[in-house]
Biopython code that builds the backbone (N, CA, C, O; Angstrom):
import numpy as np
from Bio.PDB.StructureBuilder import StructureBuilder

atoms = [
    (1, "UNK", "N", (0.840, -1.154, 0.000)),
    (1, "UNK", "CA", (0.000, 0.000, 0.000)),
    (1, "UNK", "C", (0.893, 1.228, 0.000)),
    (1, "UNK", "O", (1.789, 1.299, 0.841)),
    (2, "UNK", "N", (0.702, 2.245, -0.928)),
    (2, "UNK", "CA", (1.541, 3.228, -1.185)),
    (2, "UNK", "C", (0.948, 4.417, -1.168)),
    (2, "UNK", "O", (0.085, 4.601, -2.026)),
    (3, "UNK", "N", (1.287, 5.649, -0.091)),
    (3, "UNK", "CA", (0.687, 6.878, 0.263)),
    (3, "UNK", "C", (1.575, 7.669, 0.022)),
    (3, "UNK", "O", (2.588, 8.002, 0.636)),
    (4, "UNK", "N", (0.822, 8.165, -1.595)),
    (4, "UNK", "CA", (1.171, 9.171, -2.348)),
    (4, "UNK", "C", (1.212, 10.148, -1.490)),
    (4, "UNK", "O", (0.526, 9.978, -0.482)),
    (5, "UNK", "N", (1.954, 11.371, -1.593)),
    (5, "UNK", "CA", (2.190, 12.791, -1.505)),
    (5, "UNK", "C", (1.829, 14.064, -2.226)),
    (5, "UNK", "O", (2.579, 14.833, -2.827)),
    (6, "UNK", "N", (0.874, 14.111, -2.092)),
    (6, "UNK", "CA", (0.573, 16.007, -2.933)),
    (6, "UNK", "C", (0.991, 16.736, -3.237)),
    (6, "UNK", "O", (1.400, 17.397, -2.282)),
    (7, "UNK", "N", (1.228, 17.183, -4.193)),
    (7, "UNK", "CA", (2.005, 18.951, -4.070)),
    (7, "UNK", "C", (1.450, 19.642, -2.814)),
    (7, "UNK", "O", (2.369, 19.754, -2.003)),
    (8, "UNK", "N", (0.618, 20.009, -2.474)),
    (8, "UNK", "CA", (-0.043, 20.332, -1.672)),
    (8, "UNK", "C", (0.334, 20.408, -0.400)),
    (8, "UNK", "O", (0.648, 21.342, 0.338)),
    (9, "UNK", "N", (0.226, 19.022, -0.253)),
    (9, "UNK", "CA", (1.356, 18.764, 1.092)),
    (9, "UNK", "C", (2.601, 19.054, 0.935)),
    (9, "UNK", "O", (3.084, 19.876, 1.714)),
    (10, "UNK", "N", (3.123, 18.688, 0.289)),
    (10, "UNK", "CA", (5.130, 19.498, -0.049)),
    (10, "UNK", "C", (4.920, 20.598, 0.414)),
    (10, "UNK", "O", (5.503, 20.928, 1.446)),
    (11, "UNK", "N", (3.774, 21.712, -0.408)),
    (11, "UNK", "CA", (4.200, 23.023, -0.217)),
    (11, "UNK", "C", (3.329, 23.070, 1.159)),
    (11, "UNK", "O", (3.921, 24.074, 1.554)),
    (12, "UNK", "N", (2.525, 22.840, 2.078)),
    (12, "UNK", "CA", (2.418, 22.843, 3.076)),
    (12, "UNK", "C", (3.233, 22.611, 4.084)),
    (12, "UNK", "O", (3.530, 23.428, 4.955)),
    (13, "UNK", "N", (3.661, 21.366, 3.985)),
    (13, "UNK", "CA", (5.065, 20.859, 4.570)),
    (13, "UNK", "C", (6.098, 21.985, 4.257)),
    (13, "UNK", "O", (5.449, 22.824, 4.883)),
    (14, "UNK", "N", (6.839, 22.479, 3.946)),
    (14, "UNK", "CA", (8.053, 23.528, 2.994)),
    (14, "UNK", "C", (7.385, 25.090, 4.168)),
    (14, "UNK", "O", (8.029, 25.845, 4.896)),
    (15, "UNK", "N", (5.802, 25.022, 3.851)),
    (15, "UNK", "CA", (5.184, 26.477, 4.142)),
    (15, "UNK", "C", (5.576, 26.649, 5.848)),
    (15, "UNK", "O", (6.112, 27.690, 6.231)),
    (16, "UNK", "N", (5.241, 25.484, 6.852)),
    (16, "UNK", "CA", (5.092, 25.021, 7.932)),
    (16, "UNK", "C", (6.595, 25.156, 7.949)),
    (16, "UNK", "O", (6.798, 26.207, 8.557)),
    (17, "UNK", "N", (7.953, 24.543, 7.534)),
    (17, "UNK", "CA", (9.081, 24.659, 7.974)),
    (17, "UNK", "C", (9.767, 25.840, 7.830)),
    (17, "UNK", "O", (10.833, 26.068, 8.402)),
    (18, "UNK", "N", (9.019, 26.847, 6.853)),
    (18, "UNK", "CA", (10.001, 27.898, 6.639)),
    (18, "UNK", "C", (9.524, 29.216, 7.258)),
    (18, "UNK", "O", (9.973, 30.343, 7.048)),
    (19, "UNK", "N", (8.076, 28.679, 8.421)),
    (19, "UNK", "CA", (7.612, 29.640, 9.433)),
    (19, "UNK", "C", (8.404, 29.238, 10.549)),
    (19, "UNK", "O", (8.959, 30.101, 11.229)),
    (20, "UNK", "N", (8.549, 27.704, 10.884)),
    (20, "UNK", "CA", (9.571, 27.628, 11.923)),
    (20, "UNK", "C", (10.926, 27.996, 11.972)),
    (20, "UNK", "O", (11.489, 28.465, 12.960)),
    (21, "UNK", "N", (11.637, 27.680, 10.433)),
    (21, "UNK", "CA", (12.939, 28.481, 10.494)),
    (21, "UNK", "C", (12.595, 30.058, 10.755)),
    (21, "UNK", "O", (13.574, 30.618, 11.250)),
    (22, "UNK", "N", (11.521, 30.899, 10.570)),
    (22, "UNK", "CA", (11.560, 32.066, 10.526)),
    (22, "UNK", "C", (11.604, 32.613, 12.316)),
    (22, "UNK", "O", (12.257, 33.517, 12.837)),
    (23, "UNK", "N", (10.600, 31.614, 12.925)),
    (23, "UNK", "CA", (10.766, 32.029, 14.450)),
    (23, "UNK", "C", (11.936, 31.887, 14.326)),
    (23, "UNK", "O", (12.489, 32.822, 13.746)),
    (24, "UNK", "N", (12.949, 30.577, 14.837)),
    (24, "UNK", "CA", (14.146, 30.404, 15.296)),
    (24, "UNK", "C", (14.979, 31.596, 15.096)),
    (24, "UNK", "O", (15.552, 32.252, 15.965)),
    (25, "UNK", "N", (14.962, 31.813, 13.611)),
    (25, "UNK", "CA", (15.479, 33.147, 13.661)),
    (25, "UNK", "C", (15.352, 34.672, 14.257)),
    (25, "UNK", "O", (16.137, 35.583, 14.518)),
    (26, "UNK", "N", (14.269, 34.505, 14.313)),
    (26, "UNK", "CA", (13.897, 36.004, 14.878)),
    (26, "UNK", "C", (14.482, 35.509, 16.716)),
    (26, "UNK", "O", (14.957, 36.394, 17.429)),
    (27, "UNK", "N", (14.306, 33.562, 17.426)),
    (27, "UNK", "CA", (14.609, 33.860, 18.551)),
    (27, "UNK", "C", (15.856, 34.157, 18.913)),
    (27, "UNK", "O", (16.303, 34.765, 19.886)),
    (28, "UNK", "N", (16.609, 33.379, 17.526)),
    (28, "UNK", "CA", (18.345, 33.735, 17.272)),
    (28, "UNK", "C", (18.933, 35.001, 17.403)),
    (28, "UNK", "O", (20.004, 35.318, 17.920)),
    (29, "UNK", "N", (18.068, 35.678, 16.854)),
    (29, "UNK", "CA", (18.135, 37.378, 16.638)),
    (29, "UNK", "C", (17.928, 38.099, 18.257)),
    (29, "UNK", "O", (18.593, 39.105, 18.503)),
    (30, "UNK", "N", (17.075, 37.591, 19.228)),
    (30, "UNK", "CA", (16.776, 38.057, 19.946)),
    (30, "UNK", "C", (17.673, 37.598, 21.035)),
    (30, "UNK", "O", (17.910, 38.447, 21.895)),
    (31, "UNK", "N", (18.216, 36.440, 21.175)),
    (31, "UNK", "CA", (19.425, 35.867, 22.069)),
    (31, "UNK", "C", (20.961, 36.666, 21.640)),
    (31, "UNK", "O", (21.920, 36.945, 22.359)),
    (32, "UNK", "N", (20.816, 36.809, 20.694)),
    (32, "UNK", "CA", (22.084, 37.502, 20.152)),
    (32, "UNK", "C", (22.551, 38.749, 20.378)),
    (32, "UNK", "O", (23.699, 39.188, 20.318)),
    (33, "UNK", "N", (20.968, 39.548, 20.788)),
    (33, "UNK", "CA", (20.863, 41.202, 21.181)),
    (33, "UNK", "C", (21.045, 40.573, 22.561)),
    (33, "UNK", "O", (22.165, 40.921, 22.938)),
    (34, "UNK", "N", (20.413, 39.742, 23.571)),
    (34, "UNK", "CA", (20.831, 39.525, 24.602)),
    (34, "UNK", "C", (22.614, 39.256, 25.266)),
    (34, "UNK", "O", (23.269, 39.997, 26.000)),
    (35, "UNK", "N", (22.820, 38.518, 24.930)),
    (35, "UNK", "CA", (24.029, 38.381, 24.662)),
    (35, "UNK", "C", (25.047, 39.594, 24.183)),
    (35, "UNK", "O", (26.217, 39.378, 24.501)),
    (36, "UNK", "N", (24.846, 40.645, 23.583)),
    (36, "UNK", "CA", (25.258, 41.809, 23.281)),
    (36, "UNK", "C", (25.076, 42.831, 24.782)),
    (36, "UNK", "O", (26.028, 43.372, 25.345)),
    (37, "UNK", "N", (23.693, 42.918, 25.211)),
    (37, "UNK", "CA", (23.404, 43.596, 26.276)),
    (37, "UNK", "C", (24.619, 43.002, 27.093)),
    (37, "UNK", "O", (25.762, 43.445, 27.206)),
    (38, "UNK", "N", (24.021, 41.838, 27.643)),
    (38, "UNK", "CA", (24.935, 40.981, 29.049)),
    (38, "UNK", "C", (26.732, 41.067, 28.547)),
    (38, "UNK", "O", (27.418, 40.289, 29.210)),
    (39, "UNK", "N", (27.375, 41.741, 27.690)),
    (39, "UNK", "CA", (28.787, 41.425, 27.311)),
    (39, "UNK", "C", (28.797, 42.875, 27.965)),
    (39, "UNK", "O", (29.482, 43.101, 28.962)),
    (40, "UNK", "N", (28.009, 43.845, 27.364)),
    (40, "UNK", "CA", (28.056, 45.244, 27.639)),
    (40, "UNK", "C", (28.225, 45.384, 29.007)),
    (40, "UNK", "O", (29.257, 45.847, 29.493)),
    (41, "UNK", "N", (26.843, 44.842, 29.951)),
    (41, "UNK", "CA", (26.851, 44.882, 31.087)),
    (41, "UNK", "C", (28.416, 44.311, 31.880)),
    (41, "UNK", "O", (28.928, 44.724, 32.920)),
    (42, "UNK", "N", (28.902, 43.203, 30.915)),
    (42, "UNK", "CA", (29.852, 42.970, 32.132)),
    (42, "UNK", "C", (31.167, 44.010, 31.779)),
    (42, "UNK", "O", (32.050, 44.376, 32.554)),
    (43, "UNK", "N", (31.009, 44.311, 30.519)),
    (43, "UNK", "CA", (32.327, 45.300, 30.695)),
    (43, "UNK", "C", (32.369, 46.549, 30.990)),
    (43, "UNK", "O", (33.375, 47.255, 30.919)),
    (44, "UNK", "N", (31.082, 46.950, 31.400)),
    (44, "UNK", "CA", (30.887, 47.669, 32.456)),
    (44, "UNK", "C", (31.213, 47.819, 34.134)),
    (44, "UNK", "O", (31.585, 48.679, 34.932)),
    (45, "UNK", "N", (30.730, 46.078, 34.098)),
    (45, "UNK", "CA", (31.266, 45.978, 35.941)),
    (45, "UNK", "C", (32.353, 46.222, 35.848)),
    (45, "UNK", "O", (32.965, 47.058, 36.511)),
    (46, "UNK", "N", (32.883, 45.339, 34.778)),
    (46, "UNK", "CA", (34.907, 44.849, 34.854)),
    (46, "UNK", "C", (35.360, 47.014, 34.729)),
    (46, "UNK", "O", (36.256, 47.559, 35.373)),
    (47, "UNK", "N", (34.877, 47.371, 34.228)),
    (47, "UNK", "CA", (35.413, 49.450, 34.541)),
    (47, "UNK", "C", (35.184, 49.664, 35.479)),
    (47, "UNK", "O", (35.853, 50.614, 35.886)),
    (48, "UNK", "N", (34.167, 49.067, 36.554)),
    (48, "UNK", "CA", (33.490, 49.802, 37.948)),
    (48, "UNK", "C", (34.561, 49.021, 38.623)),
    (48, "UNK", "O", (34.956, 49.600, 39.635)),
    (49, "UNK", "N", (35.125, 47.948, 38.396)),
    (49, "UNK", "CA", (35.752, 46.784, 39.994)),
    (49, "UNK", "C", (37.317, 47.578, 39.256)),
    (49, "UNK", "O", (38.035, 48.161, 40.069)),
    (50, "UNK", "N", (37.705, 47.565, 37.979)),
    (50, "UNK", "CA", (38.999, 48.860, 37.802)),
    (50, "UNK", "C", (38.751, 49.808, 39.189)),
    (50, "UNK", "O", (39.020, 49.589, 40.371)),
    (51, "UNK", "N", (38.115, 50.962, 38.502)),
    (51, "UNK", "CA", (38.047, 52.119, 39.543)),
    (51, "UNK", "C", (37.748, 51.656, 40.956)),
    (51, "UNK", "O", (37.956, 52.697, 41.578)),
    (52, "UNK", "N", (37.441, 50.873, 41.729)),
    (52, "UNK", "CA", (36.787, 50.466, 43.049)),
    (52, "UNK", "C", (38.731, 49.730, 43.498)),
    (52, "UNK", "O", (39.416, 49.906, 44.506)),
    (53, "UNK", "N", (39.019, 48.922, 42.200)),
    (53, "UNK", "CA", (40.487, 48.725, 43.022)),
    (53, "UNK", "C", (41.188, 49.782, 43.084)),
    (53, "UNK", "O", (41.499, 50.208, 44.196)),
    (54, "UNK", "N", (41.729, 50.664, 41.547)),
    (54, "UNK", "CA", (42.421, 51.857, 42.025)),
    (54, "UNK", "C", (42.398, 52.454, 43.293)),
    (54, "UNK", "O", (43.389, 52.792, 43.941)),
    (55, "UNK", "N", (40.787, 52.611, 43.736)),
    (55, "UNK", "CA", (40.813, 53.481, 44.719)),
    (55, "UNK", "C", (41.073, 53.011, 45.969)),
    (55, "UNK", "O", (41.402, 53.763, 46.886)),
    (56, "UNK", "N", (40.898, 51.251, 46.148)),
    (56, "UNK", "CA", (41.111, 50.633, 47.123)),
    (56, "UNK", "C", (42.699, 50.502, 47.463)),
    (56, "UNK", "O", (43.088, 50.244, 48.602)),
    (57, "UNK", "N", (43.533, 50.695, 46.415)),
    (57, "UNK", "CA", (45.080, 50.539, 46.011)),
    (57, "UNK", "C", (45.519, 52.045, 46.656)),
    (57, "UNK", "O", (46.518, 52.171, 47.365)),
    (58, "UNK", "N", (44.693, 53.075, 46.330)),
    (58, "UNK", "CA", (45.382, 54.518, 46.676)),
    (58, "UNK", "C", (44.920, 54.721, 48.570)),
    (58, "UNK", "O", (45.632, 55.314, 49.380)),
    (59, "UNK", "N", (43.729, 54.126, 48.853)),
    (59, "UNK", "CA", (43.490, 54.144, 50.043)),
    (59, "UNK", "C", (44.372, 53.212, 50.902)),
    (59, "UNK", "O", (44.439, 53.403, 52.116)),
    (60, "UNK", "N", (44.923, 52.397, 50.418)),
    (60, "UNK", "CA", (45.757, 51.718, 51.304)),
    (60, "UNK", "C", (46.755, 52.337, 51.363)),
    (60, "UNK", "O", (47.177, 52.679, 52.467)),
    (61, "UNK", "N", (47.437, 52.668, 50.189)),
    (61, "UNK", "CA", (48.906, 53.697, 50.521)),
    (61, "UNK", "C", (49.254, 54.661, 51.289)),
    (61, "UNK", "O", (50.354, 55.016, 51.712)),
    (62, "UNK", "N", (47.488, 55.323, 51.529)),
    (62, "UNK", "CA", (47.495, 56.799, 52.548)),
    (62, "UNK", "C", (47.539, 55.907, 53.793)),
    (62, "UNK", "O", (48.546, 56.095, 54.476)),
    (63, "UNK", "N", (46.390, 54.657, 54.412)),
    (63, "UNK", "CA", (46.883, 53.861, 55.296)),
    (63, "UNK", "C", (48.232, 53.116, 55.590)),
    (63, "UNK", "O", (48.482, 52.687, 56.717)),
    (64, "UNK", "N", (48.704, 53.042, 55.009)),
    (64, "UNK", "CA", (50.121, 53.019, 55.034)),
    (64, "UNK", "C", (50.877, 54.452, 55.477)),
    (64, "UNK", "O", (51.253, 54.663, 56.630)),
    (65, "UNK", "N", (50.995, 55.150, 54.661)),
    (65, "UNK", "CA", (51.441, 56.206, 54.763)),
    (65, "UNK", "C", (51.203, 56.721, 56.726)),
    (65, "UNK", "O", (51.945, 56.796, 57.705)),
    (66, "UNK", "N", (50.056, 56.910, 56.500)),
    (66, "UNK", "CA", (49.335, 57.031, 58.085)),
    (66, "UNK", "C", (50.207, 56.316, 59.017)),
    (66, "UNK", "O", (51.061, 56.924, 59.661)),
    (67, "UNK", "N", (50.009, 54.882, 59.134)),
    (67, "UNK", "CA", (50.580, 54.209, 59.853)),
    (67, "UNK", "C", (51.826, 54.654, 60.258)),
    (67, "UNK", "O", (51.984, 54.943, 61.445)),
    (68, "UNK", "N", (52.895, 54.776, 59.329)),
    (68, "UNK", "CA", (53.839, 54.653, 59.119)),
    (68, "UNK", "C", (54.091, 56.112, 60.230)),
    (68, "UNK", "O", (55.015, 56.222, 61.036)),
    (69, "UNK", "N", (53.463, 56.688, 60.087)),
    (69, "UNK", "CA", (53.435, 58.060, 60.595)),
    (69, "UNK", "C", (53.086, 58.116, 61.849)),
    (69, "UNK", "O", (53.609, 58.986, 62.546)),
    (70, "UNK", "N", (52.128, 57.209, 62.424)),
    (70, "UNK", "CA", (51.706, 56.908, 63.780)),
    (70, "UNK", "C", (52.933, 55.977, 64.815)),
    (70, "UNK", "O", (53.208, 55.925, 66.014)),
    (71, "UNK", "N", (53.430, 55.321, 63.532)),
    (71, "UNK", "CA", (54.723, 54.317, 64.511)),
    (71, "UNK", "C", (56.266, 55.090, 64.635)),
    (71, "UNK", "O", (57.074, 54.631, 65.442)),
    (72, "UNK", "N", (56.559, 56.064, 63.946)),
    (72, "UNK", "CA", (56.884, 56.840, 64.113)),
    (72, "UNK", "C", (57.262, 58.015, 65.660)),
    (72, "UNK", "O", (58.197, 58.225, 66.432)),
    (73, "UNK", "N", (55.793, 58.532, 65.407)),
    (73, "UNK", "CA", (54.941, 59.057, 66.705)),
    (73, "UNK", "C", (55.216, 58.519, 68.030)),
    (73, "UNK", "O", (55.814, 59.065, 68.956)),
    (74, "UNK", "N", (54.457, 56.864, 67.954)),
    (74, "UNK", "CA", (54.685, 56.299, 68.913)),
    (74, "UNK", "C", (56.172, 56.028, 69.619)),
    (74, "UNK", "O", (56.437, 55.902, 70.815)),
    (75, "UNK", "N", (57.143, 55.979, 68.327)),
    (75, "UNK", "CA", (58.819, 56.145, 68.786)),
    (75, "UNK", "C", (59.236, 57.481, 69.484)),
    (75, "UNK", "O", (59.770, 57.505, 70.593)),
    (76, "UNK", "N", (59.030, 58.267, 68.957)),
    (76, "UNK", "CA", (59.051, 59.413, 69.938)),
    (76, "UNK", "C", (59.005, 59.672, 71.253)),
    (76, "UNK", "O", (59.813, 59.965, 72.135)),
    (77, "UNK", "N", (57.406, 59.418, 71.122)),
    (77, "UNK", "CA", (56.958, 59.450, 72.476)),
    (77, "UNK", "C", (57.463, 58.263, 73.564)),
    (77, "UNK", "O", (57.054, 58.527, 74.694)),
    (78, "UNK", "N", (58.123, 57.224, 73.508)),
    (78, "UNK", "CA", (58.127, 56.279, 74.248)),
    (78, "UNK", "C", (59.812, 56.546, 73.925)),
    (78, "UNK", "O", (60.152, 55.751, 74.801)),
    (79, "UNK", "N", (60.641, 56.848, 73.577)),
    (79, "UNK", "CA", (61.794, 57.847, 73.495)),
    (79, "UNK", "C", (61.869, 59.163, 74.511)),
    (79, "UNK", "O", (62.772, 59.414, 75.309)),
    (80, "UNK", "N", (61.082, 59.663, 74.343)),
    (80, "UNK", "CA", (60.550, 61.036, 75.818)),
    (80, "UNK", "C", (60.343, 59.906, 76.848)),
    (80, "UNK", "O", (61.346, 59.734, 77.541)),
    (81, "UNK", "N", (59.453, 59.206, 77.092)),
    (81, "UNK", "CA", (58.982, 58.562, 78.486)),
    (81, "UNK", "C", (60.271, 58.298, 79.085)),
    (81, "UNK", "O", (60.630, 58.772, 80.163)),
    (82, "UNK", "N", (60.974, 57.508, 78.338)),
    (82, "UNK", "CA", (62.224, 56.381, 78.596)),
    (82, "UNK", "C", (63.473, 57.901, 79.166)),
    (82, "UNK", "O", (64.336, 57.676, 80.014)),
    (83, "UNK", "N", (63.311, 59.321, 78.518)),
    (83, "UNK", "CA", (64.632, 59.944, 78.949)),
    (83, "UNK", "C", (64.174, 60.713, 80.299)),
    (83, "UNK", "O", (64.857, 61.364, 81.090)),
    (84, "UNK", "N", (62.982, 60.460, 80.295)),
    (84, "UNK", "CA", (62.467, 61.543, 81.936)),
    (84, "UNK", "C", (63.329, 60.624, 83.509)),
    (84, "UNK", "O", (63.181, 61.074, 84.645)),
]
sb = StructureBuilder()
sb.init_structure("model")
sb.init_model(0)
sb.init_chain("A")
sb.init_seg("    ")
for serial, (resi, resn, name, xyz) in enumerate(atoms, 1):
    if name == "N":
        sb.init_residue(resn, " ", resi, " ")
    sb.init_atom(name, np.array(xyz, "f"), 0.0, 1.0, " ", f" {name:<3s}", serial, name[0])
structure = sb.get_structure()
């Protein structure tokens, strides 16, 4: 028993696959702008965690600096105690 095929059906069949290739594409299209956003977004953070270390890098140096300045201080003064 042999079940012929229509033109009909071909181009139905053909009509039906080349609406589904057409979503995929448009969802392709729409993952792809996503994917564009989310790259943006992260090379955005990756400029914000830059500037957040710089500044974490320059704040330590003045803490340093500070310190350095307080132990100092503290030599002094415990230099005076020690000559009274």
């Amino acid at each position: 028993m042999s079940k012929e095929v229509t033109n009909g059906q071909i181009l139905q069949a053909i009509t039906e696959l080349s609406k589904e290739l057409g979503d995929v594409k448009q969802e392709l299209g729409d993952v792809k702008q996503e994917v564009r956003e989310v790259k943006q977004e992260v090379k955005d953070v990756k400029q914000e965690v830059k500037k957040n270390a710089d500044k974490i890098d320059k704040l330590d140096a003045k803490v340093t600096v500070l310190s350095e300045g307080l132990l100092d201080t503290q030599a002094e003064v415990k230099i005076l105690k020690n000559a009274k």
